[in-house]
C-alpha positions in Angstrom: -9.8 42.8 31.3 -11.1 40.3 33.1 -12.3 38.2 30.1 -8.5 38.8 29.2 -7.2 37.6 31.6 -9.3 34.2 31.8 -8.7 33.3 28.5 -4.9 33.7 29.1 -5.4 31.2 32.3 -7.3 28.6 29.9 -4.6 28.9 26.9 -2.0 28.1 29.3 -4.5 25.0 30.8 -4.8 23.9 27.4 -8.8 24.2 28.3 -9.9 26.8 25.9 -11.9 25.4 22.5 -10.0 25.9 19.3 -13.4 27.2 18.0 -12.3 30.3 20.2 -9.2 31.2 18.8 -8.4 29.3 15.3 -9.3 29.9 11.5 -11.3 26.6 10.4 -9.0 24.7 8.3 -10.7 23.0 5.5 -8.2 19.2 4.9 -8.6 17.4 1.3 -7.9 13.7 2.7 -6.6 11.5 -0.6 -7.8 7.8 -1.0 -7.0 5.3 -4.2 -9.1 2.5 -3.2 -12.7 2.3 -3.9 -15.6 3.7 -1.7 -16.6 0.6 -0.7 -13.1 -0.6 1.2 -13.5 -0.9 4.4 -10.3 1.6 4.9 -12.4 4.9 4.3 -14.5 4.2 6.8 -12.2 4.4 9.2 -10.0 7.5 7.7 -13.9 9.0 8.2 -14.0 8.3 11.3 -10.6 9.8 11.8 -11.2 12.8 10.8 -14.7 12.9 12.4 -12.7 12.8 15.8 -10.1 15.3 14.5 -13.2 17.6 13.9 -14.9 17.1 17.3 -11.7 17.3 19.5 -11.4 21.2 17.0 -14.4 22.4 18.0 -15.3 22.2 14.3 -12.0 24.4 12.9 -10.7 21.1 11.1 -13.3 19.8 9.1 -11.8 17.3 6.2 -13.2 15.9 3.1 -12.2 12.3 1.8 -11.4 11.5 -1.8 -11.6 7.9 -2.7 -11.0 5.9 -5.9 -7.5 8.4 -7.0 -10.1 11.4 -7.9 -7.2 13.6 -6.9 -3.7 11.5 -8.3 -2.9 7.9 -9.1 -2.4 5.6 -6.2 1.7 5.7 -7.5 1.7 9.5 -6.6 0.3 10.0 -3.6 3.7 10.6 -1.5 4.4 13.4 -3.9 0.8 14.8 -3.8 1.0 14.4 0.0 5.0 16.4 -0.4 2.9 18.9 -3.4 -0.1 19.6 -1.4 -2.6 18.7 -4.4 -3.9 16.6 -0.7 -3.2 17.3 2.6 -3.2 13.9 3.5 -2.6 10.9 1.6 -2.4 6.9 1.8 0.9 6.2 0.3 2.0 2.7 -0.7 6.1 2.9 -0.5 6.4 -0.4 -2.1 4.9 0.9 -5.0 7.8 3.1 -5.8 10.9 0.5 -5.9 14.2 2.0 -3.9 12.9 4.9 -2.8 11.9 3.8 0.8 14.7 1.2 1.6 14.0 1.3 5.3 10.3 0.6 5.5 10.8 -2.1 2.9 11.9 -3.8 6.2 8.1 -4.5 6.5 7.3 -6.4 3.2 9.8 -9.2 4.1 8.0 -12.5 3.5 6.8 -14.8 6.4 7.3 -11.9 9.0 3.9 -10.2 9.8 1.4 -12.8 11.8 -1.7 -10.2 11.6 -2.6 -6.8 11.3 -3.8 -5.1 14.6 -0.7 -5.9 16.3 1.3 -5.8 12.8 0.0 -2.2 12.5 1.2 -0.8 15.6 4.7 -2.5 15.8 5.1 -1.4 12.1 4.2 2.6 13.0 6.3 2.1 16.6 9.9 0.9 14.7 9.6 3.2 12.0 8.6 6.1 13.7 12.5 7.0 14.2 12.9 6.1 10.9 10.8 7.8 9.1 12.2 11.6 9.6 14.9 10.4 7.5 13.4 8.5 4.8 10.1 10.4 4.5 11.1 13.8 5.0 9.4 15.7 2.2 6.1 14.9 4.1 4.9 15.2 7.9 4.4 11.6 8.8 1.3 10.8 10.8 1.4 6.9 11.1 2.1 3.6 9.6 0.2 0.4 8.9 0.3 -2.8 7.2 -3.0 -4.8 5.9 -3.5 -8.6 7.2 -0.9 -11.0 5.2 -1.8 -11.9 1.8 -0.8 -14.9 -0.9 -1.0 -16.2 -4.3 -3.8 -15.6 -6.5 -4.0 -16.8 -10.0 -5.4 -18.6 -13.0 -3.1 -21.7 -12.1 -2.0 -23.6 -8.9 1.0 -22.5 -7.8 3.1 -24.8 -5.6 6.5 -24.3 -5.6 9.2 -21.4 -6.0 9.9 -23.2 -9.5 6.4 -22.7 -10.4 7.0 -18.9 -11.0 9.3 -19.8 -13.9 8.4 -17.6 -17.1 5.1 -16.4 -15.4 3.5 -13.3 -15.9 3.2 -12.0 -11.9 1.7 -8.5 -11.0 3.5 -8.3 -7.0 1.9 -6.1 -4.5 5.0 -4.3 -4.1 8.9 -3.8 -4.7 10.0 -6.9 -2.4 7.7 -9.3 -4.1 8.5 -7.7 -7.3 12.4 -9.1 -6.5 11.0 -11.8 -5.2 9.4 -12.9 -8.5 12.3 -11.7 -11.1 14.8 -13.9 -8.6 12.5 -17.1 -9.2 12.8 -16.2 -13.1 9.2 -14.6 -13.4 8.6 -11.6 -15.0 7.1 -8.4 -13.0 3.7 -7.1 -14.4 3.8 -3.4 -12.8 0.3 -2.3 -11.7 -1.9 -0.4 -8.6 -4.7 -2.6 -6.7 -7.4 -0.7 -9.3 -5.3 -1.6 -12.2 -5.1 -4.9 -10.7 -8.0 -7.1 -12.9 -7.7 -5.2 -16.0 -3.9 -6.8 -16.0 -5.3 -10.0 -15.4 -8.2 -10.0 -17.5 -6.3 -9.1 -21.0 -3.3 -11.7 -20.2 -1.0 -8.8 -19.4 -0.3 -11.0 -15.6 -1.6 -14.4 -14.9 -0.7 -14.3 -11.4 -0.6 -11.5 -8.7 -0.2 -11.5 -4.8 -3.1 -9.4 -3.3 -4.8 -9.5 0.1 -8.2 -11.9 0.5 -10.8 -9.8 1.0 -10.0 -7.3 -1.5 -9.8 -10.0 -4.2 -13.9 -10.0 -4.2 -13.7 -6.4 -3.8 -11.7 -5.1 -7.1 -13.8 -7.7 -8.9 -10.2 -10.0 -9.5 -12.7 -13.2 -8.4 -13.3 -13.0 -12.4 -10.2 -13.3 -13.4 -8.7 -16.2 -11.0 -9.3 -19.3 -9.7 -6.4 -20.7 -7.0 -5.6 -19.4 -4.1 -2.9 -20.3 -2.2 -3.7 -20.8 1.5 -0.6 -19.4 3.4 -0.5 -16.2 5.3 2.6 -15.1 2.6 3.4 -11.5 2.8 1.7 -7.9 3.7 2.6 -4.5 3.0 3.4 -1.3 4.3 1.2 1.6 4.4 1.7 4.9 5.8 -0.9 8.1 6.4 1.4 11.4 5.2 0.9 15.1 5.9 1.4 18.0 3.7 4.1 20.2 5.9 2.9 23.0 4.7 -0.3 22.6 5.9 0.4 21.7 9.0 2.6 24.1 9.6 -0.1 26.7 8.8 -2.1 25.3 11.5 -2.4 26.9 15.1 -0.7 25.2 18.0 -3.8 23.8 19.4 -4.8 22.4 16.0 -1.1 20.7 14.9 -1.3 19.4 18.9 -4.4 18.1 18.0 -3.4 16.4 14.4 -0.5 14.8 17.1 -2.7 13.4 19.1 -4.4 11.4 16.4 -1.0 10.7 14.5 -0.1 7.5 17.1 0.7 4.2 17.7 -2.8 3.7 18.8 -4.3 5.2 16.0 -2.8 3.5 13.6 -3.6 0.1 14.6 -7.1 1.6 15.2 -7.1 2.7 11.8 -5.7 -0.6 10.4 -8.4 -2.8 12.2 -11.3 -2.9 10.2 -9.6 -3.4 7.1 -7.6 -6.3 8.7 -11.0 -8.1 10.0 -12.3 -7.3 6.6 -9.1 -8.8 4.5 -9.3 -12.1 7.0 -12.8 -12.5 6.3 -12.1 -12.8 2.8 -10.6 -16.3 3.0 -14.4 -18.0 3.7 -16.1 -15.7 0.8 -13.6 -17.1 -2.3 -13.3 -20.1 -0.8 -17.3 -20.5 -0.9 -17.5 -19.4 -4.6 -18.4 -21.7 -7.3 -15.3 -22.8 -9.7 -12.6 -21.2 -6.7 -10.0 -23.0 -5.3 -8.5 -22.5 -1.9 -5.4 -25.2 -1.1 -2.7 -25.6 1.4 0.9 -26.4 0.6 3.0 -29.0 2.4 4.9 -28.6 5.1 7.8 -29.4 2.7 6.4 -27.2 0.1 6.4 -24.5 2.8 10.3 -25.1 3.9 10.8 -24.4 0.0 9.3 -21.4 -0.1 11.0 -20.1 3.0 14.4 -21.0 1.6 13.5 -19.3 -1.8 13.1 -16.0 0.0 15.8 -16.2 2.1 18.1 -14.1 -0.2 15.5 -10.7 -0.1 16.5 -10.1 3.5 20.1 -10.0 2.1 19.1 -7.7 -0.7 16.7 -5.3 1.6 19.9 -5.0 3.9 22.4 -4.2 1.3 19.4 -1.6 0.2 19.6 0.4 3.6 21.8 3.7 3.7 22.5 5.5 6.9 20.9 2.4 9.0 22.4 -0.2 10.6 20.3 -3.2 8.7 20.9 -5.6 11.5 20.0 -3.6 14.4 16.9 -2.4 12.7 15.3 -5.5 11.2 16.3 -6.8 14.9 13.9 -4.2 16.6 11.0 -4.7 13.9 11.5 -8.4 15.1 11.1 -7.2 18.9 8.1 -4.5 17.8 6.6 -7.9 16.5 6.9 -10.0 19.5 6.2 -7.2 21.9 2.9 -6.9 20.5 2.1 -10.9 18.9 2.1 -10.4 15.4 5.5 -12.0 14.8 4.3 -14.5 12.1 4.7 -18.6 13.2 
């Protein structure tokens, strides 16, 4: 009784260790990049902490390289619980996530770290609404990418009957409005595009160009932080659901604002690093634009925000761009 009666006291404390009271829950975590991106590491690490907070009742196994779906499913695998968590790309699925698209805007995102956590801090109200087949855990964005390709691009015009592979939806509009022609493909799809003509040129983050092996299929890369894209960590409901209340409180406390930028920080240092390695490589060009060349640019993209608003059902555009803009500057990633 008096056992009873103690482990009643530490429930109510929140003190007791889940290894006391819960079934071990066994998580399959989904991953479509490759082993070596620096973004596993870091999921690992997540759950790591997720299994020492348990007690050792949520152990999780990580699946890289789309073993368990294409990188194009993994919001529906996330919703389907072939995983229980996934890393979903919503610009890879145009119209389906008009809100976060918010995020993929051209010339908005300064870095990363900060990025990351005004990102997962605006759309966390958002995201209940447009995500609600999954149990969203956090949101990210990867340090702003560019142009890569087999030619120097300059100017808007230079788009003009090429063959582009964008990262995501936005850039995708972006491309067909400046009369290119949209190559779709994942990142691992990414150089097999490129290498049998299919796209000439793609927008990709730095880093990664080296790391999907694309080096061997371009040469120019345009030196202008450009664009970055959305990311966000999603939960089967199901699963969690099936969880006790110490271990859902416990996937909570690692679903945050702070984890998310934790999450998104390695990968960002990584992806920045990126600009030295392909600038050092033999027959690889790195260039700057003008500052007129930049102004054209700028105006050339003007009309997406118009097109993201007109997108947005339920939201007040305005007011919500408006807040990512304040999430930005709050936390100094609004870019220059």
């Amino acid at each position: 009784m008096k056992y009873f009666l103690l482990i009643l006291a530490l429930l109510a404390c929140g003190t007791v260790p889940a290894s006391a009271q819960d079934k071990t829950v066994n998580l399959k975590l989904s991953s479509w990049v490759p082993p070596a991106h620096p973004l596993n590491p870091s999921l690992k690490a997540w759950a790591d902490d997720i299994e020492k907070e348990s007690g050792g009742t949520i152990k999780s196994t990580l699946f890289p390289s789309e073993q368990l779906g294409k990188a194009f499913d993994h919001y529906d695998m996330a919703r389907d619980g072939i995983a229980d968590f996934t890393y979903v790309n919503p610009g890879y699925q145009p119209g389906r996530f008009p809100i976060i698209a918010a995020g993929e805007l051209p010339f908005l995102f300064g870095n990363a770290k900060g990025g990351s956590a005004a990102l997962d801090a605006w759309y966390r109200k958002y995201a209940a609404q447009e995500m609600k087949d999954t149990h969203f855990c956090f949101a990210f964005v990867l340090d702003p990418g560019t142009w890569h390709g087999k030619r120097k691009i300059l100017l808007p015009e230079d788009i003009k009957g090429v063959k582009v592979r964008p990262a995501n939806a936005t850039l995708g509009n972006f491309v067909t409005l400046l009369g290119g022609t949209n190559v779709q493909a994942s990142a691992p799809e990414a150089r097999d595009m490129l290498e049998r003509g299919v796209a000439d040129e793609l927008t990709f983050p730095w880093g990664s160009i080296i790391l999907f092996g694309i080096d061997k299929v371009v040469k120019y890369h345009m030196d202008m932080p450009f664009w970055t894209g959305n990311f966000v960590w999603s939960m089967n409901p199901a699963k969690y659901d099936a969880m006790s209340p110490t271990q859902r409180a416990i996937i909570d406390r690692h679903c945050t604002t702070e984890w998310a930028e934790k999450i998104a920080s390695p990968w960002a240092d990584f992806e920045h690093a990126g600009h030295d390695k392909l600038a050092a490589l033999p027959g690889h060009e790195s260039y700057k634009l003008t500052p007129e060349q930049v102004a054209a640019w700028h105006k050339a993209a003007e009309p997406l925000k118009a097109k993201w608003a007109s997108a947005v059902k339920g939201v007040d555009p305005d007011i919500a761009y408006n807040d990512l803009v304040a999430e930005l500057k709050k936390r100094g990633a609004l870019a220059e």
